[in-house]
C-alpha positions in Angstrom: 14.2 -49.9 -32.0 10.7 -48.9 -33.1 7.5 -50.8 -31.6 6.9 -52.2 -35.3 10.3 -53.4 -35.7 10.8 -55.3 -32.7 7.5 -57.5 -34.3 8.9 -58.1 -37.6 12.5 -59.4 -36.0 10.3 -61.4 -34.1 8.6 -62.7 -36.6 10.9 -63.5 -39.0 12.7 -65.3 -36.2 10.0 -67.4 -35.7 9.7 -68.0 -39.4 13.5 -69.2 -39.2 12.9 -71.5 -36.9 10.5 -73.5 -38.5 11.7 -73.9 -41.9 14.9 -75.5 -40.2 12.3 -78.0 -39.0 11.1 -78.5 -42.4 14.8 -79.2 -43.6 15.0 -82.4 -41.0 12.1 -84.1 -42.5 14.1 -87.2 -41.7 14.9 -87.3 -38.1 13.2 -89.8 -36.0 9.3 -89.2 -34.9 10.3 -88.1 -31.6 12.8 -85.6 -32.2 9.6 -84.2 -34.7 7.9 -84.3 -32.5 10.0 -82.4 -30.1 10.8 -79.6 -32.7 6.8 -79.5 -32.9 6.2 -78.6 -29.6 9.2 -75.8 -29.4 7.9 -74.1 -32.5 4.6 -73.5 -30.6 6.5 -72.3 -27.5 8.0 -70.0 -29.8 4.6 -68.5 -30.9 3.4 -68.1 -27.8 6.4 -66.4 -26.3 5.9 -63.5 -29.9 2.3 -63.5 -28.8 2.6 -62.5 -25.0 5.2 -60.3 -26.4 3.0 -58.5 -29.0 0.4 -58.5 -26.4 2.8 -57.1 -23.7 3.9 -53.8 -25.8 0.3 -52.9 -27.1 -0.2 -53.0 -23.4 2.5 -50.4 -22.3 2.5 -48.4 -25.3 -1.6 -48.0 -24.8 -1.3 -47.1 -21.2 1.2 -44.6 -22.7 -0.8 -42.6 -24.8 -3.6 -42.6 -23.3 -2.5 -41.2 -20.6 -0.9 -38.6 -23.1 -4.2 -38.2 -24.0 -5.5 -37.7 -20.7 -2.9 -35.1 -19.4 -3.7 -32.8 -22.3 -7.3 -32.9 -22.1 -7.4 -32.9 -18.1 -4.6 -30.3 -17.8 -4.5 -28.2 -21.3 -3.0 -25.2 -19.1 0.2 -27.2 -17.7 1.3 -27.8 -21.2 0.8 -24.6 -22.5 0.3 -21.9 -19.8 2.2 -20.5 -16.6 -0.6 -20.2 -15.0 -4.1 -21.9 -15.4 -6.9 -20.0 -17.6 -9.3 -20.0 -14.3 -7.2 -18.0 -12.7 -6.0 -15.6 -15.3 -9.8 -14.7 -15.4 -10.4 -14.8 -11.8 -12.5 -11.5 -11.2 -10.9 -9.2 -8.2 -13.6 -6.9 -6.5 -13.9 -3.6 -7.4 -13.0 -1.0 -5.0 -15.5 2.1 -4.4 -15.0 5.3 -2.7 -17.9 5.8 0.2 -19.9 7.1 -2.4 -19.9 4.4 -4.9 -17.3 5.9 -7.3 -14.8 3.2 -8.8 -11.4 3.0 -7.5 -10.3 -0.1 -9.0 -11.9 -2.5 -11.3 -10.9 -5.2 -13.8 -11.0 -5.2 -17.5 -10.4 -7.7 -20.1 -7.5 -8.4 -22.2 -5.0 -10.9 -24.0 -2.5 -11.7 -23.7 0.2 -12.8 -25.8 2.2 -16.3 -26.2 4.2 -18.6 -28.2 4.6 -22.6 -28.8 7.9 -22.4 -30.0 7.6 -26.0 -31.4 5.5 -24.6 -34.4 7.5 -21.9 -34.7 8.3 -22.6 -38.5 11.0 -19.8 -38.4 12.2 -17.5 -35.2 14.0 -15.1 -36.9 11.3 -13.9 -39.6 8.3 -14.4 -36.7 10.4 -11.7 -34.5 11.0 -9.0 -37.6 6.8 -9.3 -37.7 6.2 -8.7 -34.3 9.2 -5.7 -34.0 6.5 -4.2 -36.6 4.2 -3.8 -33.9 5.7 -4.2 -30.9 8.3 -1.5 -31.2 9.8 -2.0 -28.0 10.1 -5.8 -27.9 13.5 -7.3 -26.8 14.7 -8.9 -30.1 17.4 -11.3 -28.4 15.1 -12.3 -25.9 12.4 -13.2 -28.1 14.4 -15.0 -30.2 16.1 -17.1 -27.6 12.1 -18.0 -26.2 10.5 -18.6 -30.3 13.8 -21.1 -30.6 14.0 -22.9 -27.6 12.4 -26.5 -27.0 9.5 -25.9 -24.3 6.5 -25.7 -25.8 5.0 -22.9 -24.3 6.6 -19.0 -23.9 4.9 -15.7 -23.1 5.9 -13.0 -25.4 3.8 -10.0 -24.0 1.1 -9.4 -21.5 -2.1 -7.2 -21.4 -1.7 -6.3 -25.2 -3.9 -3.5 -26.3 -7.3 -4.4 -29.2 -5.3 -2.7 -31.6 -1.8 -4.9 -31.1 -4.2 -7.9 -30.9 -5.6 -7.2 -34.3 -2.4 -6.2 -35.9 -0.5 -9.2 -34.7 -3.4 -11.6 -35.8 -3.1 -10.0 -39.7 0.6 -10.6 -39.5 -0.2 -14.2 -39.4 2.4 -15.7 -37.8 2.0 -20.0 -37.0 2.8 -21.1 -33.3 1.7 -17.5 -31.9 -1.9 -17.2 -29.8 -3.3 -15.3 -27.5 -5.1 -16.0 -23.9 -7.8 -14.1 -22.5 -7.2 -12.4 -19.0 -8.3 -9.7 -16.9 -5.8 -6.7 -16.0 -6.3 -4.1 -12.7 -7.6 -0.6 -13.9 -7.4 2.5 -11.8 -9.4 5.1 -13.1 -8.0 7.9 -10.5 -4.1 7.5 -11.5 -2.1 8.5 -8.5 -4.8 10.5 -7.1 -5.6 7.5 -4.4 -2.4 5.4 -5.2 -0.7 4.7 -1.4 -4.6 3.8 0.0 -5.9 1.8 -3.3 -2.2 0.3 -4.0 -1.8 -1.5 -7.0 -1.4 -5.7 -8.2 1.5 -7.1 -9.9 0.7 -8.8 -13.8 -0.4 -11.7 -12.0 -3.5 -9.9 -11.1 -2.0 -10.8 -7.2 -2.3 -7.9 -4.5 1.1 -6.0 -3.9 0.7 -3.3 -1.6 -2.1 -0.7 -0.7 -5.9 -2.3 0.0 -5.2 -4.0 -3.0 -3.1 -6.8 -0.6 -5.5 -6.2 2.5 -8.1 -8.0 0.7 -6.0 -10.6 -0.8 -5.0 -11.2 2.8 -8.7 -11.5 3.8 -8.7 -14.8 1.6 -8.9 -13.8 -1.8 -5.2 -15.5 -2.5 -6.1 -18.3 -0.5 -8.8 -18.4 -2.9 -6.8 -18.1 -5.8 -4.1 -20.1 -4.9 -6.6 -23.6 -4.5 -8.3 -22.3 -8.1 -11.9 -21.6 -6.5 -12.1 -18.3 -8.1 -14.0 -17.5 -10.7 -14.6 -14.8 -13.7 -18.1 -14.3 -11.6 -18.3 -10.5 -10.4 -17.6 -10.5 -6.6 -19.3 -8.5 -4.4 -17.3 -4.7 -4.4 -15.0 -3.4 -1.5 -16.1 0.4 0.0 -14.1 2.7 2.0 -13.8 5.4 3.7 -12.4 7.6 1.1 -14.4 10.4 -0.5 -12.9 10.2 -3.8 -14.4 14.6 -4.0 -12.0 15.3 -1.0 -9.7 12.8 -2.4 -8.7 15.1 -5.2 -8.5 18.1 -3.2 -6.3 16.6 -0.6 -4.0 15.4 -3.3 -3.9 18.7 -5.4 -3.2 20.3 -2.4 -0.6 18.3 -1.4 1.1 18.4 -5.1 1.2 22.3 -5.1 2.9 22.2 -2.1 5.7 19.9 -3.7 6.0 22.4 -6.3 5.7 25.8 -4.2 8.5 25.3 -1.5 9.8 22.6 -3.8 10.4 19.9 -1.1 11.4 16.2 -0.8 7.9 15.5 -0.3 4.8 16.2 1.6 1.6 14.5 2.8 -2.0 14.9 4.3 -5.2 13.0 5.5 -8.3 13.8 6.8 -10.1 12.0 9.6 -13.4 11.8 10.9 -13.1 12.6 14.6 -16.1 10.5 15.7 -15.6 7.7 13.3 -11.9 7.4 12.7 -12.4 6.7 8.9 -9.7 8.2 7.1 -11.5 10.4 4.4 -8.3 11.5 2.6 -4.5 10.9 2.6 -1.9 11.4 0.0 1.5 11.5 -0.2 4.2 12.8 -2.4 6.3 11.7 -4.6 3.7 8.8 -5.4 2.9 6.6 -8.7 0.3 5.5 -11.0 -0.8 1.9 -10.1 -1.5 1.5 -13.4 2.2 1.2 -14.0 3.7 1.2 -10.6 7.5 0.1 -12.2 7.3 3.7 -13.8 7.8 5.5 -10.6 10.5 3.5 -9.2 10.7 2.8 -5.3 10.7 6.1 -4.2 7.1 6.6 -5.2 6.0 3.8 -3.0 6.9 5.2 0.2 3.8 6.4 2.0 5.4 8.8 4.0 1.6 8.9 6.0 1.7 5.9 7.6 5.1 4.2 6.6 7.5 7.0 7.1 8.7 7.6 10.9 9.8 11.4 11.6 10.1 13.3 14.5 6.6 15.6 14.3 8.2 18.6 16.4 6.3 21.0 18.1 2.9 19.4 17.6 3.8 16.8 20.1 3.3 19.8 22.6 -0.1 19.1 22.0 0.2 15.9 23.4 2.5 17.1 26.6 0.2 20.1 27.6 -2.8 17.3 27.3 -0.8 14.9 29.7 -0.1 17.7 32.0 -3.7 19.1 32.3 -5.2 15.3 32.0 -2.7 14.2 35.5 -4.4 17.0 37.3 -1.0 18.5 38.1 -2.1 21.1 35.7 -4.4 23.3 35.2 -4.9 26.1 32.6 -4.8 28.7 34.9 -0.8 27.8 36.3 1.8 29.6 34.7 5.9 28.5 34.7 8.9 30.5 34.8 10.3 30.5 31.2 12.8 33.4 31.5 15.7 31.1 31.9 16.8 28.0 29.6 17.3 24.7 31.4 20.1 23.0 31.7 20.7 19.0 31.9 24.4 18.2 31.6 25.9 18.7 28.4 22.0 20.2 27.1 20.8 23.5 27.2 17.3 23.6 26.5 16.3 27.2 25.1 13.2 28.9 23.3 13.1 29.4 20.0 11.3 32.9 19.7 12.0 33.9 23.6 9.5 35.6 25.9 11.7 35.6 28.8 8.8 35.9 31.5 6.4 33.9 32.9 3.8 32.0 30.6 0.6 30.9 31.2 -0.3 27.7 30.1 -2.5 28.6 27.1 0.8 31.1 26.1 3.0 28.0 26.2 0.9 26.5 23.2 0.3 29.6 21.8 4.2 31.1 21.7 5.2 27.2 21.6 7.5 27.8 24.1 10.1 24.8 25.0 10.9 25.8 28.3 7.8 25.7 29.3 6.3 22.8 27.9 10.0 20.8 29.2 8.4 21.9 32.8 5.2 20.6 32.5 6.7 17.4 31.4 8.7 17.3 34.3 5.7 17.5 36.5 4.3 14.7 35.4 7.6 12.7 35.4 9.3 10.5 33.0 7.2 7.3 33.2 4.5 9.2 33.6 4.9 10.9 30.1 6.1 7.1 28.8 2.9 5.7 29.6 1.0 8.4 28.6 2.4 8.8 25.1 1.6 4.8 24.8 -1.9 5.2 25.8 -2.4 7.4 22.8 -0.4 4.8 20.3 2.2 7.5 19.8 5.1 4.7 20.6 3.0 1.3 19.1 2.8 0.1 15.5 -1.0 1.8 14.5 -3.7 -1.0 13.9 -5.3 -0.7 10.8 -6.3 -2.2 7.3 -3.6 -0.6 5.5 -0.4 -2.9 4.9 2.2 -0.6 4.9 2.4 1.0 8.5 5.4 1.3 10.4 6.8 1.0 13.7 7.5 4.1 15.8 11.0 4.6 17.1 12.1 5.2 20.8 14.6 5.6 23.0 15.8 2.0 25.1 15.9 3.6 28.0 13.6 6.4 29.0 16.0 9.3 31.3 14.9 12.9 32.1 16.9 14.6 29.2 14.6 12.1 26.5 11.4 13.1 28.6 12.5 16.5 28.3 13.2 16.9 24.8 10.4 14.3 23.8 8.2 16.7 25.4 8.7 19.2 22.4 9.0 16.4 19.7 12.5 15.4 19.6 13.3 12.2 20.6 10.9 10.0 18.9 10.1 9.4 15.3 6.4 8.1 14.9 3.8 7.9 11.4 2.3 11.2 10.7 -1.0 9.5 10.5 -0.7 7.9 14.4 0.3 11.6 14.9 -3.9 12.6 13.2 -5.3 9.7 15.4 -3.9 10.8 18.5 -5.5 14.3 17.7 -8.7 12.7 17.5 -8.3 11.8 20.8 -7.5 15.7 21.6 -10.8 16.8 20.1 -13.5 13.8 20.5 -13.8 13.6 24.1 -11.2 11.9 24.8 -11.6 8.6 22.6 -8.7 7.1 20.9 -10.0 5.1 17.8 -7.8 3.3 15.4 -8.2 4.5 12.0 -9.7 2.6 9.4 -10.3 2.6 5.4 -13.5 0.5 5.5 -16.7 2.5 6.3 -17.8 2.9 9.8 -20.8 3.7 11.7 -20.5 6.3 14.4 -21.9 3.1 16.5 -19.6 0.8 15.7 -16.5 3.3 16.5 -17.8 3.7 20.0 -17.4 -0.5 20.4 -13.9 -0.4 19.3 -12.9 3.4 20.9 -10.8 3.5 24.2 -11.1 6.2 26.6 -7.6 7.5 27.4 -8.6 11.3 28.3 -10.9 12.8 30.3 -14.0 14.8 28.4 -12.7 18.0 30.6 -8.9 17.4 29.3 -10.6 17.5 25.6 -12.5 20.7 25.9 -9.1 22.1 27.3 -7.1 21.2 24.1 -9.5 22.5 21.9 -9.0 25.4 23.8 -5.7 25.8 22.9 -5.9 24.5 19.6 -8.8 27.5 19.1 -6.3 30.0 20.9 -3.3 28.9 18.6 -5.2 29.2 15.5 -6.4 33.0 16.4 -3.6 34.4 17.8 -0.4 31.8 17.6 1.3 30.1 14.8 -2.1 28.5 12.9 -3.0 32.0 11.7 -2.5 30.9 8.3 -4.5 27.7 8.3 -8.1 30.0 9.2 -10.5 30.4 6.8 -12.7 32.6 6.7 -16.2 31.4 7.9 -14.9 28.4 9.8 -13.4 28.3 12.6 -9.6 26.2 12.5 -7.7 25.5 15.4 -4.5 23.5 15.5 -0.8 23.7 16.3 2.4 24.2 14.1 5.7 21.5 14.4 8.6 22.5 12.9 11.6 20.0 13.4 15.0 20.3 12.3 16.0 16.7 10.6 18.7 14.5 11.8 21.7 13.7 9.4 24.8 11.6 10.2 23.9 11.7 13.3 23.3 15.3 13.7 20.6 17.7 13.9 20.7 20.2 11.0 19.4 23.9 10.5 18.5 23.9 7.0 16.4 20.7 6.5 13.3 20.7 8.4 10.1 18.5 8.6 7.4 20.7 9.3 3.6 20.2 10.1 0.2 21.4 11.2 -2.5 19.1 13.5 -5.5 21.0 12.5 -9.5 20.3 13.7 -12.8 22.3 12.5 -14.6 23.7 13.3 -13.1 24.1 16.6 -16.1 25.0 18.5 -17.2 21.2 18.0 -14.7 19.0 15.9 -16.2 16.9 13.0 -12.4 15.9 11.4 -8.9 16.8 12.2 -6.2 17.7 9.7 -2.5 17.1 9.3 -0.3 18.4 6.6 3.2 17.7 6.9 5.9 18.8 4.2 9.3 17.4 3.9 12.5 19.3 3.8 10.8 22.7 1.9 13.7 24.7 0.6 14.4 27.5 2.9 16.5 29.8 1.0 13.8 31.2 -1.4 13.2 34.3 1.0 9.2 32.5 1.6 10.0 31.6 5.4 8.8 27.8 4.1 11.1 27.0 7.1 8.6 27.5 9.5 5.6 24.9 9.4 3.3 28.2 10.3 4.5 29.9 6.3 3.7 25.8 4.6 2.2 23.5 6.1 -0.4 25.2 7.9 -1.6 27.2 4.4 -1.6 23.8 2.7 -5.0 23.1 6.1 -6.4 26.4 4.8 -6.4 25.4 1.2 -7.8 22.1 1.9 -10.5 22.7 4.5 -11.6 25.7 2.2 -12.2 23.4 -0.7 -13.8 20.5 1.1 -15.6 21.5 4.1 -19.0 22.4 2.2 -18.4 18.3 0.5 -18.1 17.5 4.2 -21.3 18.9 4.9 -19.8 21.6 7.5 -21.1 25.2 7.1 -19.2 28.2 8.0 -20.6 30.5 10.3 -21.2 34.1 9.9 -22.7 37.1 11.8 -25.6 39.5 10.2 -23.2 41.9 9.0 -22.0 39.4 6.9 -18.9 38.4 9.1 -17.3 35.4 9.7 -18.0 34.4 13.3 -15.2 33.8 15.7 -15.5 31.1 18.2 -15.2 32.5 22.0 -14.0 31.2 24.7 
């Protein structure tokens, strides 16, 4: 029963009960009076009544009232205006070149309650909206809420259309949308946000970790422009890196393949890509296998470059020098393992012709001087067995074994064994080439100052000078022939590891890689390509990391080193000097 009709039954009961009274004008004076007083107890009682529902009924609708002036975007909106038009900060390259930045946009919604008819308001918007899910539209113009969105981030020209189609109950909301200029060139560093404008992955959720979601999430954000985020990438070596990287994909036509490039005194991270990737623009379009940044989230056993890191232990305990040589002319045998050389010298080697003939004999021997918790410690010294500190979200966790026993130290010595990021794998080079300093790589800028306050010592300067040595020794005469170019001088060492499947190490899938540094003579970045399962039967010896990933250094130092500011060195003659040793 209606407010209005509960007063006029009222009412009309009132009016009943005093013509009644009229009827026994002849009753006795007292019982008049009596029916005199009830008759005003009777309009009383409608009064309070009256007064009572004007009361509630007030209270009611104002409050209506209230809640959709207050709160206009809990009625109508998933999520408030303020923070559909909460600016993100842009993200610039070191050199102030955009990354990310945020555009405006509408978006696209429906109040279903003034939908005069669903079915002809879909037909319209199929006219524009080609690709529109008829059903679900329908289901959303025809249902009781009062608010639905229909699309978001339409384009100016789908706004305008859809406005001349003049359709009632259908509006649009101003918001702001992520735009990444670059594509996929940056994609696994810059990462991308979801169509909540809400950081998913990439430096894209570092800063939303920072506090920007905090932020958000309390409505304290604003369309205000917020002060830009810089790092460490040069967007010029960006592209090269990537290209690069991309060839490679197609040339051997791997799995995948990645590189970075790091500044040895720094520990900025200049460049990195990796293959397959996607366009944070529209990350959905790549599925999850573009996501993977094989760099720093992908674990894989780096091979032979970890003799790198064994012939640096050796020479850093003092148990060896570069002048001791070890009997290589017989394979060792632990158990049920034979440990044997891949391209045989069967003599004895030097030091420096372990690295350079990247003999496994030998560098299992001067693993075994040192010991097994001697090489355990030593490896976790240079992060090569921690989860890497750094900005980027998406790092993993290197793998292993439980239990450290001679065979592990043995084969670990020559990269197989453990599985570790082949970006830890650059930073732990650094350490090779700098002096000696291990520096956890960043994405932010950084002064030169400010890495010597975070940098650890964990070689000594005289081990350094040693491995770039070798490195310089490898790259002339050993398996980094292919990464020189002419005019600088490139020093580094091949990994070629066989991949494990079911269990099993296999011949014809490999994960192959280069640790490169230049100019050798006196480091300013290191270099690691790495290239995933290359196909090996196309006669191109892409089986070998010396035939792809060490050409894939040559092509990218030769394109970038004049960007970063290195010149190459050559004689009167016109030559390209040779660094000497």
């Amino acid at each position: 029963m209606s407010f209005l009709s509960r007063i006029m039954l009222l009412k009309s009961q009132a009016h009943f009960a005093t013509g009644s009274d009229r009827a026994a004008g002849g009753k006795a004076v007292a019982i008049k009076g009596t029916g005199k007083r009830k008759s005003e107890l009777a309009r009383k009682r409608v009064g309070l009544m009256i007064a009572g529902f004007v009361a509630a009924y007030g209270v009611i609708g104002g409050r209506l009232v209230q809640y959709g002036y207050a709160h206009p975007e809990t009625v109508s909106s998933i999520m408030p205006a303020d923070r559909l038009m909460a600016s993100r900060p842009d993200i610039l390259d070191r050199n102030g070149e955009v990354l990310a930045t945020d555009i405006r946009t509408v978006s696209l919604f429906a109040e279903p309650h003034k939908i005069v008819d669903a079915d002809e308001a879909v037909e319209k918007l199929a006219t524009v909206l080609t690709d529109i899910d008829i059903k679900g539209t329908y289901k959303k113009l025809s249902s009781n809420s009062r608010f639905q969105w229909l699309r978001r981030q339409l384009t100016p020209k789908q706004q305008s259309q859809i406005l001349a189609l003049g359709i009632p109950g259908i509006g649009f909301r101003p918001e702001k949308r992520r735009f990444y200029p670059g594509g996929s060139t940056a994609s696994h560093i810059v990462g991308y946000v979801n169509i909540d404008n809400r950081g998913m992955a990439g430096m894209e959720r570092y800063i939303d970790s920072q506090g920007l979601a905090d932020l958000t999430a309390l409505g304290m954000t604003t369309d205000t422009p917020l002060e830009p985020v810089r790092l460490s990438i040069d967007l010029r070596v960006q592209n090269i890196v990537h290209d690069v990287v991309v060839e490679a994909v197609k040339k051997f036509e791997a799995l995948g393949a990645g590189a970075v490039v790091l500044d040895v005194h720094t520990g900025e991270v200049l460049a990195m890509a990796s293959l397959p990737d996607f366009d944070p623009n529209n990350p959905a379009a790549s599925a999850e296998e573009g996501w993977l940044n094989r760099m720093s989230n992908g674990t894989f056993e780096m091979g032979s470059t970890f003799k790198s890191f064994t012939l640096a232990m050796g020479l850093d305990s003092g148990k060896v020098k570069l002048s001791d040589t070890f009997d290589a002319r017989y394979p060792i045998r632990i158990g049920r393992y034979t440990i044997k050389d891949f391209h045989g010298k069967n003599r004895i080697l030097s030091v420096p012709e372990i690295f350079q003939y990247s003999s496994n004999i030998g560098t299992a021997k001067i693993a075994d001087t040192v010991g097994t918790e001697g090489h355990k410690a030593f490896l976790e010294r240079l992060g090569l067995t921690t989860r890497m500190q750094t900005e980027l979200p998406e790092v993993a966790t290197p793998s292993q074994p439980r239990e450290w026993k001679k065979i592990n130290s043995i084969t670990i010595s020559f990269g197989h064994g453990v599985s570790t990021t082949p970006l830890q794998t650059a930073v732990a080079g650094v350490a090779l080439m700098n002096g000696g300093k291990l520096i956890q790589p960043t994405f932010l800028t950084r002064t030169r100052e400010q890495a010597d306050q975070v940098a650890q010592q964990v070689l000594r300067p005289s081990t350094s000078d040693d491995m770039r040595y070798l490195f310089a020794v490898n790259g002339i005469k050993g398996s980094g022939k292919k990464a020189r170019v002419e005019g600088f001088n490139v020093g580094g060492k091949t990994g070629t590891a066989d991949k494990v499947v079911n269990g099993r190490y296999v011949s014809d899938k490999n994960f192959n890689a280069f640790l490169a540094a230049f100019p050798i003579d006196n480091p300013q970045y290191v270099v690691l390509t790495v290239i995933d399962e290359p196909r090996t039967d196309k006669g191109n010896g892409a089986a070998l990391a010396g035939n792809s990933a060490a050409p894939m250094v040559a092509d990218i130092i030769r394109r970038s080193a004049a960007i970063l500011g290195v010149e190459p060195k050559f004689g009167e003659d016109g030559s390209a000097l040779l660094v000497s040793y």
